[in-house]
MDTraj code that builds the backbone (N, CA, C; nanometers):
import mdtraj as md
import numpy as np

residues = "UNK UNK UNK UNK UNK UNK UNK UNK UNK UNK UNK UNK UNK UNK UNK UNK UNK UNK UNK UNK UNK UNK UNK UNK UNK UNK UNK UNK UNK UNK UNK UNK UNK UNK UNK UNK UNK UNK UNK UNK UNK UNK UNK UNK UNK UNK UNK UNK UNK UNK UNK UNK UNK UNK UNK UNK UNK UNK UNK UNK UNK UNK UNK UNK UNK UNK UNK UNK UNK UNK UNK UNK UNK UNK UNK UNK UNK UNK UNK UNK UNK UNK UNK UNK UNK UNK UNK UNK UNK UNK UNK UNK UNK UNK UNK UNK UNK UNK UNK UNK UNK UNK UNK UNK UNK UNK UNK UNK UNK UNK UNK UNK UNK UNK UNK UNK UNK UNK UNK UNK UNK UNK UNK UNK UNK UNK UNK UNK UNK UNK UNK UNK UNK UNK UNK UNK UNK UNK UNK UNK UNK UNK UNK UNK UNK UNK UNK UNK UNK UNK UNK UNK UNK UNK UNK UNK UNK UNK UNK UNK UNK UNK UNK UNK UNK UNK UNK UNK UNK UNK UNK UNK UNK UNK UNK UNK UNK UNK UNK UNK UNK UNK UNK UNK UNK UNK UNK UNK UNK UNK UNK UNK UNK UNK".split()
xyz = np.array([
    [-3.7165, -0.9426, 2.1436],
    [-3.6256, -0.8411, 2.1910],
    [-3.5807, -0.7498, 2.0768],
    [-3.5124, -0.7896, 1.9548],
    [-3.4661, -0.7074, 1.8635],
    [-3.5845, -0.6637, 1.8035],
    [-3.7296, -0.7314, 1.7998],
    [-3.8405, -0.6495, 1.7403],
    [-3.8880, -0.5430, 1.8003],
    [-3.8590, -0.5030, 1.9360],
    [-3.9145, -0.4538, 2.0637],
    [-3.7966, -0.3030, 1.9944],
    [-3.6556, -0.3219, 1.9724],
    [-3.5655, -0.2009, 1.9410],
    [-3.5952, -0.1913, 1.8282],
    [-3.6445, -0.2366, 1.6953],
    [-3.6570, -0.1774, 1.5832],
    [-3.7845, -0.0951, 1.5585],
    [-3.9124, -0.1715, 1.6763],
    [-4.0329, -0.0848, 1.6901],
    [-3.9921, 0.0611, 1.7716],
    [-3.9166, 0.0415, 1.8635],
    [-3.8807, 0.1811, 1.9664],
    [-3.8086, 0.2656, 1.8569],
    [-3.7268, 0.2124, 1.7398],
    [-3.6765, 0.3230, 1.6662],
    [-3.7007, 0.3574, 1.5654],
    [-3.8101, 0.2617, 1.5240],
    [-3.9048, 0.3333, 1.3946],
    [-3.9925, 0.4815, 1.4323],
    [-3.9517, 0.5611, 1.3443],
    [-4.0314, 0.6608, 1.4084],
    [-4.1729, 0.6407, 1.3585],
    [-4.2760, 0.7172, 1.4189],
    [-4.4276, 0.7565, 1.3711],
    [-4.4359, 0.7383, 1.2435],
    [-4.5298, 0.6819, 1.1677],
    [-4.5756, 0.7280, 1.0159],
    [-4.6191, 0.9075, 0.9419],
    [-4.6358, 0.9607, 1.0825],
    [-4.6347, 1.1234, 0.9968],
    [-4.4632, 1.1437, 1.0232],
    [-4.3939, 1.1132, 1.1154],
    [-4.2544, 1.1583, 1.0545],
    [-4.1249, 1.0752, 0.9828],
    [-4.1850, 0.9876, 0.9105],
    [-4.0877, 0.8696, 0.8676],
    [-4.0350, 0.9809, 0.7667],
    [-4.1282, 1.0517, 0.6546],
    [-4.0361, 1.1192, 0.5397],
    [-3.9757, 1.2217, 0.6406],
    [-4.0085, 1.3296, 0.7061],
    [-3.8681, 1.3964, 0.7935],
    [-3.7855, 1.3780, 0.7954],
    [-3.7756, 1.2324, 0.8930],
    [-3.6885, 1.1219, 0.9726],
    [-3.5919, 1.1880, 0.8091],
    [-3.6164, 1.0224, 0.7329],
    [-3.5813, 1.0228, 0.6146],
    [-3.5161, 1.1377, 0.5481],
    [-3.5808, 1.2543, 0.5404],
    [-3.4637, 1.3974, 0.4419],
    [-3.3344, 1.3871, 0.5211],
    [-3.3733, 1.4233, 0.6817],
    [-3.2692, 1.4701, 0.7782],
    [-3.1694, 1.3966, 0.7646],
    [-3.2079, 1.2378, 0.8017],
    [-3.0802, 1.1474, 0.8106],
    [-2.9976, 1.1632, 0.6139],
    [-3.0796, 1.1614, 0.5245],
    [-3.0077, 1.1903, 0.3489],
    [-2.9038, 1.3529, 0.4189],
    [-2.9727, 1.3987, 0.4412],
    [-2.8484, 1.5666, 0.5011],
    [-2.8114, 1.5048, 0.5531],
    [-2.7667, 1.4283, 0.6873],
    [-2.6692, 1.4112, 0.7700],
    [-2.5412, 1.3470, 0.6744],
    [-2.6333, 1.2722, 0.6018],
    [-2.4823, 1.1308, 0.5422],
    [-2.4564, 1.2178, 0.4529],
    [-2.5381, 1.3281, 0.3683],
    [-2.4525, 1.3574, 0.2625],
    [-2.3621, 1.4871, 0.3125],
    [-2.3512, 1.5402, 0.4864],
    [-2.2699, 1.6196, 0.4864],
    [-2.1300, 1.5750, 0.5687],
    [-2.2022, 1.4241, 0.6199],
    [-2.0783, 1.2892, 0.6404],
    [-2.0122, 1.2835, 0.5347],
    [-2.0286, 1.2420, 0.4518],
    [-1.9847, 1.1919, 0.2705],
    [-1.8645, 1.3198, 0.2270],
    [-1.9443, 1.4586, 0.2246],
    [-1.8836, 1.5788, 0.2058],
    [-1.7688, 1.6189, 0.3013],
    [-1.7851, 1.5619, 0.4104],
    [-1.6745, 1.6051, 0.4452],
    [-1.5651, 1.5309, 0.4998],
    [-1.5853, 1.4053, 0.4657],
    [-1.4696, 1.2927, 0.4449],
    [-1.3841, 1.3279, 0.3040],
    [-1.4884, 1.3541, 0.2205],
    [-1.4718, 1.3605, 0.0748],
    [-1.3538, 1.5205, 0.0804],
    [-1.3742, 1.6268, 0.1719],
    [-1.3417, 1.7634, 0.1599],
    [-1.1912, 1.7236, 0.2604],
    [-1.1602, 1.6488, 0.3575],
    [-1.1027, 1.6576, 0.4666],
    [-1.0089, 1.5597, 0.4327],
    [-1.0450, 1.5129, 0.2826],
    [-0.9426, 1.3579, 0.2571],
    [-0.8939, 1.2694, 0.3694],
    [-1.0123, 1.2098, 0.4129],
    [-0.9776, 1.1549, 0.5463],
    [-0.9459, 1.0168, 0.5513],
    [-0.9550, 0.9551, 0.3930],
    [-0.8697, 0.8623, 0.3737],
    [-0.7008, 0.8260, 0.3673],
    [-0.6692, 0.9614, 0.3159],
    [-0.5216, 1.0142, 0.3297],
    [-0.4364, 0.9746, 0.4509],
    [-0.4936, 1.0187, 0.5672],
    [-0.4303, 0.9817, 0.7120],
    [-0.4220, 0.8503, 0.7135],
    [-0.4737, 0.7383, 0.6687],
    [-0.4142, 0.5868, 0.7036],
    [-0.2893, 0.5743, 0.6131],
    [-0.2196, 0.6816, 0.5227],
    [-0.0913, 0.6343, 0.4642],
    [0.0232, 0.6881, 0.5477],
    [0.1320, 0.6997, 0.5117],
    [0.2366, 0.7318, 0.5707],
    [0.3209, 0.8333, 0.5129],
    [0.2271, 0.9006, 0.4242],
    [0.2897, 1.0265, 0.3144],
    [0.3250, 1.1617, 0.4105],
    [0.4360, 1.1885, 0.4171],
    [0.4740, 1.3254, 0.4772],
    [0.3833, 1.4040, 0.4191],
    [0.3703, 1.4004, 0.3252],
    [0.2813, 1.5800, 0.2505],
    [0.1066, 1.5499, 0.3434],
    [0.0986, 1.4438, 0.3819],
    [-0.0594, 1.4745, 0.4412],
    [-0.0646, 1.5315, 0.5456],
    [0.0380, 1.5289, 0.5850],
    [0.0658, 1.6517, 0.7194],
    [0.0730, 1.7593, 0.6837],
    [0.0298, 1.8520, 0.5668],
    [0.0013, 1.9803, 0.5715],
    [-0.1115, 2.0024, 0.4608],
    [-0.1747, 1.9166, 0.5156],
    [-0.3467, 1.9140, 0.4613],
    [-0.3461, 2.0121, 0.5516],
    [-0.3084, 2.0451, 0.7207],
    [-0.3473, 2.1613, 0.7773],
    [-0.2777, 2.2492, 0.7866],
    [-0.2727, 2.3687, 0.7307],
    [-0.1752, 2.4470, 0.7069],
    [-0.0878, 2.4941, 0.8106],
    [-0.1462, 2.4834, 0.9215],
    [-0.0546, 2.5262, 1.0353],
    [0.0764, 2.4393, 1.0381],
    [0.0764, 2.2728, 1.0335],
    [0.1705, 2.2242, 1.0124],
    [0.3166, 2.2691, 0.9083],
    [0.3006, 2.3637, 0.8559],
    [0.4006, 2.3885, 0.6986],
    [0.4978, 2.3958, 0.7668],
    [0.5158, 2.4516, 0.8736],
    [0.6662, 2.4637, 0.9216],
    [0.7053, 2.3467, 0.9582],
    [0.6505, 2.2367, 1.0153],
    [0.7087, 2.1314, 1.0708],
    [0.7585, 2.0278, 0.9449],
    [0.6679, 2.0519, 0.8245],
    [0.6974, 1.9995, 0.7567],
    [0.8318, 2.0362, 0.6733],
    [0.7944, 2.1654, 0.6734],
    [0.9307, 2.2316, 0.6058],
    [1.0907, 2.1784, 0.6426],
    [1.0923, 2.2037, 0.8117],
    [1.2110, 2.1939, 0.8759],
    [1.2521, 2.0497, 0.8834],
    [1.1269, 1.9494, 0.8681],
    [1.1871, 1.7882, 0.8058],
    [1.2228, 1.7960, 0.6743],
    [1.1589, 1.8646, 0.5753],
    [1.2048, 1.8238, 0.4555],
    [1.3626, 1.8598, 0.4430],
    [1.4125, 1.9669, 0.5238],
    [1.5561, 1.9917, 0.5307],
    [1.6478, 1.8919, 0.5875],
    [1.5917, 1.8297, 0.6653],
    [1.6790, 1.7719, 0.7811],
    [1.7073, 1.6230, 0.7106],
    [1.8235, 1.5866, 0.7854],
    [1.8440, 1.4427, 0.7667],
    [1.7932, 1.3212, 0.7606],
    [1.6687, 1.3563, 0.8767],
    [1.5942, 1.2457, 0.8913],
    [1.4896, 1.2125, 0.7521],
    [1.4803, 1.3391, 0.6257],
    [1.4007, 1.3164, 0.5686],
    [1.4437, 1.1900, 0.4385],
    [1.5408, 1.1675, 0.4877],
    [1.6180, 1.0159, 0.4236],
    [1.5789, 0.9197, 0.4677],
    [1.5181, 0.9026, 0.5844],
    [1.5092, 0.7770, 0.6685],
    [1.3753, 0.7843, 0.7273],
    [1.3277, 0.8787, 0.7495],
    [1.1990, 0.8704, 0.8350],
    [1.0686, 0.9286, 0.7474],
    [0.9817, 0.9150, 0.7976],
    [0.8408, 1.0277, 0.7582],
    [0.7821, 1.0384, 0.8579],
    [0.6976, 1.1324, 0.8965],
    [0.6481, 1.1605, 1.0365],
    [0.5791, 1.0919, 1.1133],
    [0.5061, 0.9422, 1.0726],
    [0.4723, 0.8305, 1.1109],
    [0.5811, 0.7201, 1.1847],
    [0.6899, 0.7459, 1.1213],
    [0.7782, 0.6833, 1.1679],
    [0.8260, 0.7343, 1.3107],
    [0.8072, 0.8358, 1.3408],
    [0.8533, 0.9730, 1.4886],
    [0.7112, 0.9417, 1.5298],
    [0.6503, 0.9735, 1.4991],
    [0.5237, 1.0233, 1.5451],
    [0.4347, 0.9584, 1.5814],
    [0.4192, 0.7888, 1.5510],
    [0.2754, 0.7233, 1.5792],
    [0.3402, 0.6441, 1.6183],
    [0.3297, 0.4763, 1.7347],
    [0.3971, 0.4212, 1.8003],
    [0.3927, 0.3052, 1.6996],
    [0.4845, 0.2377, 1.7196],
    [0.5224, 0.0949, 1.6695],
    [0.5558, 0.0073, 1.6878],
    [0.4877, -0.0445, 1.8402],
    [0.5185, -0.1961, 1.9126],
    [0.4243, -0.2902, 1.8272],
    [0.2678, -0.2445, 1.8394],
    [0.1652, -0.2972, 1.7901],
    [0.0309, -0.2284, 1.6695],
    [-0.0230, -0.3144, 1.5747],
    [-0.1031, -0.2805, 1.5150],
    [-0.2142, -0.2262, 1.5847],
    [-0.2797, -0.2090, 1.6703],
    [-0.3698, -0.1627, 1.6915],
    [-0.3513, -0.0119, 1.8236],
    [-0.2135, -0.0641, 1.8403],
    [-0.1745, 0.1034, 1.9383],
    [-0.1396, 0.2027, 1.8472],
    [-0.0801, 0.1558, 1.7241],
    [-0.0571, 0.2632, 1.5760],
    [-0.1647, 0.3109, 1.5195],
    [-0.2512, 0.2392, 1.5279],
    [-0.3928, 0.3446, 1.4719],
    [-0.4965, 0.3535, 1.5763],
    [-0.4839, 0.2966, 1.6843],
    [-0.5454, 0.3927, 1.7967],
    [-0.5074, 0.5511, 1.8202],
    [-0.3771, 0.5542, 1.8213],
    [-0.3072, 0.6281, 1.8802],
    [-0.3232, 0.7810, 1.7196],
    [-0.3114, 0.6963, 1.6200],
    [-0.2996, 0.7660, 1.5138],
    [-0.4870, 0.8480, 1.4896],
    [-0.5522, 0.7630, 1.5629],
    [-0.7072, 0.8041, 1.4944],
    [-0.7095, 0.9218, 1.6509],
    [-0.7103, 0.8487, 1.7801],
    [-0.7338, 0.9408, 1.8672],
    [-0.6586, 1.1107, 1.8348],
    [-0.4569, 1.1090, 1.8178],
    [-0.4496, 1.2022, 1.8160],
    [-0.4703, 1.2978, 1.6768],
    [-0.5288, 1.2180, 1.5555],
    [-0.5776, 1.2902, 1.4026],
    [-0.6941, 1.3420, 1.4478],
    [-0.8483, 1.2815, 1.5230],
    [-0.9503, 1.3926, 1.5405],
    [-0.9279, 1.4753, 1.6658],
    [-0.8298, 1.4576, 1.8092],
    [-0.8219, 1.6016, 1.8361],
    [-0.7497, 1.6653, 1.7511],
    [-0.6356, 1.7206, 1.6710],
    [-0.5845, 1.7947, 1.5635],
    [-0.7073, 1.8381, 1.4793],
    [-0.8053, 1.7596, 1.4421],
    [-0.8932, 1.7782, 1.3655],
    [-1.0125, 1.8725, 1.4506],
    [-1.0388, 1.8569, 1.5554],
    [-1.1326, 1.9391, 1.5970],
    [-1.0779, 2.0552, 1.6421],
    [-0.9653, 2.0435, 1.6729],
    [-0.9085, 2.1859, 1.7362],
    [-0.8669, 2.2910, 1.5869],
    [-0.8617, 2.2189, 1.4864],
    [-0.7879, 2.3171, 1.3535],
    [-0.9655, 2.3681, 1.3620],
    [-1.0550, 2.2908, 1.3410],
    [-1.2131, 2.2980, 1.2964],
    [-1.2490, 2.4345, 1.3793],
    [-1.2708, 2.3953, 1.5287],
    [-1.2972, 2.5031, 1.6500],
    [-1.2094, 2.6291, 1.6028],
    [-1.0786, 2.6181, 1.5431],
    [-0.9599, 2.7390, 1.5006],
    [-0.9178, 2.7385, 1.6675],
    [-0.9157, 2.6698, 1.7002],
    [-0.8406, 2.6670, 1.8792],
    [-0.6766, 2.6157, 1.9140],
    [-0.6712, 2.6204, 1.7573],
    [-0.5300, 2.5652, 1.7522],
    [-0.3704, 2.6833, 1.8620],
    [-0.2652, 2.6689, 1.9081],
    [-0.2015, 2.7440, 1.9120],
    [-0.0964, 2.7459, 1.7887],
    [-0.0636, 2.9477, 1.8197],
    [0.0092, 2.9936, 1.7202],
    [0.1023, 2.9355, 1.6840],
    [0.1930, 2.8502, 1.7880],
    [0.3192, 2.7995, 1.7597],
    [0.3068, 2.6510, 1.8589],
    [0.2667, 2.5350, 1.7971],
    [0.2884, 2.4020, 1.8027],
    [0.3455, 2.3680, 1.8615],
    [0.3238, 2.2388, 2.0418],
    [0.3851, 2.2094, 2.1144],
    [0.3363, 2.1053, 2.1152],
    [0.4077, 2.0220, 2.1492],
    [0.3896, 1.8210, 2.1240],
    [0.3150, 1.8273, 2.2507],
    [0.2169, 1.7163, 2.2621],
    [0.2227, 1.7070, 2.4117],
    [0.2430, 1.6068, 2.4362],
    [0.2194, 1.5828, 2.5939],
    [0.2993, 1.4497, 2.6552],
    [0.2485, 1.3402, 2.6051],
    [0.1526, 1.3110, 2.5774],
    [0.1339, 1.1342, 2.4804],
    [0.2121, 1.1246, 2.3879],
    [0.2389, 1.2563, 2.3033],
    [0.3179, 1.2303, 2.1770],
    [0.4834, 1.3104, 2.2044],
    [0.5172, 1.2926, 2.3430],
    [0.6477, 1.2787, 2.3769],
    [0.6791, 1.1481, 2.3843],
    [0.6146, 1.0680, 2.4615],
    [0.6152, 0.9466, 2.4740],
    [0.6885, 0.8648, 2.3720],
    [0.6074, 0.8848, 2.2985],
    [0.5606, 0.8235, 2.1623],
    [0.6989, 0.8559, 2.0663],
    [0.7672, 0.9987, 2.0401],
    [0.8320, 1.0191, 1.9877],
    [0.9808, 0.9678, 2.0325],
    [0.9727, 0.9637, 2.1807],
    [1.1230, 0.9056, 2.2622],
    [1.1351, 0.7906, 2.2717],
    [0.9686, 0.7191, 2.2700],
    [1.0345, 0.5496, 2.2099],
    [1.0682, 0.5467, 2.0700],
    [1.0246, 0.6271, 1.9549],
    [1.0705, 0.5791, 1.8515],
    [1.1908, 0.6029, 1.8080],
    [1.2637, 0.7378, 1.8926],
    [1.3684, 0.7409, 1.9301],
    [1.4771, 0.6356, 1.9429],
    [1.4641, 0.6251, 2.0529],
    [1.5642, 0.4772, 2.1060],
    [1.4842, 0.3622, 2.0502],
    [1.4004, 0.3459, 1.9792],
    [1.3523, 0.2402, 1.8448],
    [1.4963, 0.2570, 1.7540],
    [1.5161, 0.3382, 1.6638],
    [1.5769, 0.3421, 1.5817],
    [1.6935, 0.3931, 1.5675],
    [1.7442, 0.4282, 1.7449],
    [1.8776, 0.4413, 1.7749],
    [1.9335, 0.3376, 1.8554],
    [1.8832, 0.2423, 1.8843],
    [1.9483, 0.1585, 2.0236],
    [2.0324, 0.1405, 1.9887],
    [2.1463, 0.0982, 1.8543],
    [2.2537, 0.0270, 1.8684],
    [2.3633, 0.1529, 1.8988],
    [2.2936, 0.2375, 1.8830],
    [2.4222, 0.3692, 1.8991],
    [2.4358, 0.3743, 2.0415],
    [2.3456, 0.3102, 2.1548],
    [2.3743, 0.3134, 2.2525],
    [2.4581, 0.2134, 2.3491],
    [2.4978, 0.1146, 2.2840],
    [2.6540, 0.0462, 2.3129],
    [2.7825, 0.0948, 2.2539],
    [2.7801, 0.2026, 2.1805],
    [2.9088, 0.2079, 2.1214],
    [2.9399, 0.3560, 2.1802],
    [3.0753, 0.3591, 2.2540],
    [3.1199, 0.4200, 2.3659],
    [3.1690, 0.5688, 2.3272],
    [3.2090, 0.5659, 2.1782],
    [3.2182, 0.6820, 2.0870],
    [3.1036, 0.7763, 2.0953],
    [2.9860, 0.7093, 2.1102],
    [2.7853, 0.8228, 2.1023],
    [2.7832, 0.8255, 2.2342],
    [2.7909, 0.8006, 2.3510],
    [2.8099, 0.8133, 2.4707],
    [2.8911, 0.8856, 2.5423],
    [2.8127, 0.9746, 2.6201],
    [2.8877, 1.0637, 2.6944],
    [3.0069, 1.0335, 2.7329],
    [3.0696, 1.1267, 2.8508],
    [3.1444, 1.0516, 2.8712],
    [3.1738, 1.1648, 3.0262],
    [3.1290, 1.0687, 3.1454],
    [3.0978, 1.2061, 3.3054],
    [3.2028, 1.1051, 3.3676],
    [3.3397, 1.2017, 3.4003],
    [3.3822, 1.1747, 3.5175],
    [3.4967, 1.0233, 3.5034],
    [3.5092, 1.0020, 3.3481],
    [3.5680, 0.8899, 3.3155],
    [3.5269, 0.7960, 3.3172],
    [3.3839, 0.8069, 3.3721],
    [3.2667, 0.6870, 3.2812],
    [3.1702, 0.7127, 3.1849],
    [3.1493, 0.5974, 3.0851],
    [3.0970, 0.6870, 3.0051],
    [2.8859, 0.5973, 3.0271],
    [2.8170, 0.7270, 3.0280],
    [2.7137, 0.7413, 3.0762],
    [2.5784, 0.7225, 2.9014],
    [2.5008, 0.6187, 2.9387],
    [2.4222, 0.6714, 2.7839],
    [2.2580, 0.7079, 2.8893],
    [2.2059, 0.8853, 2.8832],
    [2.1022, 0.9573, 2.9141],
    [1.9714, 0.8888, 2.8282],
    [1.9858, 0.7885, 2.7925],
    [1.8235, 0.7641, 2.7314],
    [1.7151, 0.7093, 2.8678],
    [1.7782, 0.7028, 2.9626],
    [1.6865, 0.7347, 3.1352],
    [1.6291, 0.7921, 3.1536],
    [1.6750, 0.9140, 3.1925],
    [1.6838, 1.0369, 3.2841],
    [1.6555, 1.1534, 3.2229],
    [1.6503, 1.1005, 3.0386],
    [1.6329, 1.2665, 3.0163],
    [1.5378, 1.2104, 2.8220],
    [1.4706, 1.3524, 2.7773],
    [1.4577, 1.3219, 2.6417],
    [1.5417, 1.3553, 2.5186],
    [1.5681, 1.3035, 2.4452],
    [1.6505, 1.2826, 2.3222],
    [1.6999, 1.4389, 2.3066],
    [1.5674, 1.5064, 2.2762],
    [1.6131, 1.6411, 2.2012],
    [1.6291, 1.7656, 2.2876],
    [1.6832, 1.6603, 2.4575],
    [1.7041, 1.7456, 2.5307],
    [1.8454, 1.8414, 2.4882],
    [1.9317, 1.7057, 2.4236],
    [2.0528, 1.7355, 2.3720],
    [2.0749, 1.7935, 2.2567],
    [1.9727, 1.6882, 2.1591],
    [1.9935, 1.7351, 2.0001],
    [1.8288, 1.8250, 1.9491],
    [1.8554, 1.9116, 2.0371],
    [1.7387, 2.0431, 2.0200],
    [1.7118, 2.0436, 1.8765],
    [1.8132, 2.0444, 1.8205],
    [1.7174, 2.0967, 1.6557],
    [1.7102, 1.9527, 1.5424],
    [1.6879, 1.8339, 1.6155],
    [1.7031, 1.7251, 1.5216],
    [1.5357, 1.6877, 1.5791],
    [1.4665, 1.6720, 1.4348],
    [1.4999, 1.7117, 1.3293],
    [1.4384, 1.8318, 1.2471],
    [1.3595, 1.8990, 1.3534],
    [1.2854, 1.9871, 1.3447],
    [1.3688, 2.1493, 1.2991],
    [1.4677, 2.1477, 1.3790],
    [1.5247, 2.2754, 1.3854],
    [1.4753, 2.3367, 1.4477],
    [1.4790, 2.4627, 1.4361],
    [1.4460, 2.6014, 1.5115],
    [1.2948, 2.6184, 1.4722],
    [1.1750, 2.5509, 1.5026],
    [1.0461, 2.5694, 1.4534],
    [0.9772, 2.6519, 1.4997],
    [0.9665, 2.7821, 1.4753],
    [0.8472, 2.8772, 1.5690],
    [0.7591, 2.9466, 1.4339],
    [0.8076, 2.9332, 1.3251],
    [0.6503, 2.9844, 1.1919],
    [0.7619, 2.9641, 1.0672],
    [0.7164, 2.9358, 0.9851],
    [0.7988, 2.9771, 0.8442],
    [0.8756, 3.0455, 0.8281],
    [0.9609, 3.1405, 0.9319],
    [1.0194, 3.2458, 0.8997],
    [1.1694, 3.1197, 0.9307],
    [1.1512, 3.0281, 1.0118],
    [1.2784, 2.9488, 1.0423],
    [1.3197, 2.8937, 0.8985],
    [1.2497, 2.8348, 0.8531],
    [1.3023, 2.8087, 0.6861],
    [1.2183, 2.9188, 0.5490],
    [1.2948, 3.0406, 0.6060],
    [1.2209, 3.1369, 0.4440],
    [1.1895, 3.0702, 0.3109],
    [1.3121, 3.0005, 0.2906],
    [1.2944, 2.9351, 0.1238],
    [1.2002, 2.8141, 0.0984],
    [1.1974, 2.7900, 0.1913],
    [1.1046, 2.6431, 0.2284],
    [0.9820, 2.6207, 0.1306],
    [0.9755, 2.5205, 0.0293],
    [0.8770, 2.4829, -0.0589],
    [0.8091, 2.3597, 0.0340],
    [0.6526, 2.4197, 0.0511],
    [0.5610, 2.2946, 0.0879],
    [0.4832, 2.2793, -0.0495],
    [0.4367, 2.1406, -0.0261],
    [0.3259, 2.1119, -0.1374],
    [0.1794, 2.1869, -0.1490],
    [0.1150, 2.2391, -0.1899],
    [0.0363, 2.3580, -0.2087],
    [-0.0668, 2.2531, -0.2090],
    [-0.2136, 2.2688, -0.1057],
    [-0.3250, 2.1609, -0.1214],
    [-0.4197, 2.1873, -0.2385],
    [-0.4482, 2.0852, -0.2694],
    [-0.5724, 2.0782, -0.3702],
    [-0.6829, 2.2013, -0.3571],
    [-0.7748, 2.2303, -0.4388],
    [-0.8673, 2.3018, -0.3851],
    [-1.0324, 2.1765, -0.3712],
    [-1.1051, 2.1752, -0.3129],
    [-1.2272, 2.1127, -0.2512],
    [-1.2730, 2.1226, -0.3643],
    [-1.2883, 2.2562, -0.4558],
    [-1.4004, 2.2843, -0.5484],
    [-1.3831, 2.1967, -0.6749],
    [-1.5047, 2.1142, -0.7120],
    [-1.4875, 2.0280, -0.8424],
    [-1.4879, 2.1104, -0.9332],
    [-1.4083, 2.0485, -1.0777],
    [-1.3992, 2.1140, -1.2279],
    [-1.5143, 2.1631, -1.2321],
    [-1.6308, 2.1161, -1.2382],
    [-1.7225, 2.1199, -1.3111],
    [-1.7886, 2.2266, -1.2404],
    [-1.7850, 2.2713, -1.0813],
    [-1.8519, 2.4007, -1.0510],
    [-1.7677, 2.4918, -1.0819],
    [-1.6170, 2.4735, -1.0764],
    [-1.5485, 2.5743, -1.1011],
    [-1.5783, 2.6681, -1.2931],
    [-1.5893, 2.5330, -1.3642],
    [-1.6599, 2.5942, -1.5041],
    [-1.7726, 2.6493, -1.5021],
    [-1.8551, 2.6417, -1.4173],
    [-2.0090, 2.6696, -1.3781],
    [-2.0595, 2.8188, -1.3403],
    [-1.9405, 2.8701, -1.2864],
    [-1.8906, 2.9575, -1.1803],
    [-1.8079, 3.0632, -1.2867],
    [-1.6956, 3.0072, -1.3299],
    [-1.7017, 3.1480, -1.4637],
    [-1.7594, 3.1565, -1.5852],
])
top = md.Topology()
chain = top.add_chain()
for i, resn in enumerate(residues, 1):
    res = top.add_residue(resn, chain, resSeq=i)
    for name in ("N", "CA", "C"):
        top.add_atom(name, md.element.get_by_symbol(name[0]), res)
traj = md.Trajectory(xyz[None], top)
């Protein structure tokens, strides 16, 4: 049986060297662009790898202002954390659509979560707020009872600009310093080159 699939996928003897160049191009433009896309980066939990794509700068910006940038990094909001393998499911599925849509340039102008990663963000939400939700002081208060909305509604239905702020392009934080990315090009072509 396994001799029967290694004969079906050996190719012909006039195209084994073909075979052979094509698949050396394929891996070395695999290689190149793991190597270009730092696609090792995404398994850490570093805020700055979120603006490996530049469209992100604002989101990053308006955390680096905010409060949460004491306590959280965007892994912590952003990727789920019941289980090891729903955190990097969840983290690999939604990193290559981001990744193919920046690639395609199909991205939109101004960044809208979508519903998996509402989800995702309103449990980590009430993850790392629950105890504020027994204490009667953080709780509404309708009609002389006091009511806690983590039901019926989402977090930033209330607290709109936590922790993002007002995010629609860089113009929401003018002064805003992001980390400036590497360039792809090695020393050595760059010396080559002038």
């Amino acid at each position: 049986m396994i001799k029967r699939i290694i004969s079906f996928l050996t190719p012909p003897s006039n195209w084994k060297i073909p075979v052979l160049i094509l698949s050396g191009m394929f891996c070395g433009l695999a290689a190149y662009s793991i190597y270009v896309s730092k696609a090792w980066s995404y398994l850490s939990d570093d805020p700055e790898v979120c603006v490996n794509c530049h469209i992100m700068a604002p989101q990053y910006a308006t955390w680096n202002h905010s409060a949460h940038r004491e306590y959280a990094t965007c892994n912590d909001c952003h990727v789920p954390h019941d289980n090891f393998f729903r955190h990097y499911m969840f983290k690999a599925k939604d990193g290559l659509r981001h990744a193919t849509l920046f690639t395609l340039r199909a991205e939109r102008q101004v960044i809208f979560i979508e519903q998996a990663g509402k989800d995702v963000v309103f449990e980590n939400c009430i993850r790392c707020h629950e105890k504020q939700f027994d204490r009667d002081k953080l709780i509404s208060q309708t009609k002389g009872k006091y009511v806690s909305h983590h039901n019926d509604r989402y977090c930033w239905e209330c607290h709109r600009e936590t922790p993002h702020g007002r995010v629609s392009s860089l113009s929401s934080v003018p002064y805003a310093r992001i980390p400036v990315l590497e360039s792809p090009v090695p020393e050595w072509l760059k010396k080559l080159i002038k």
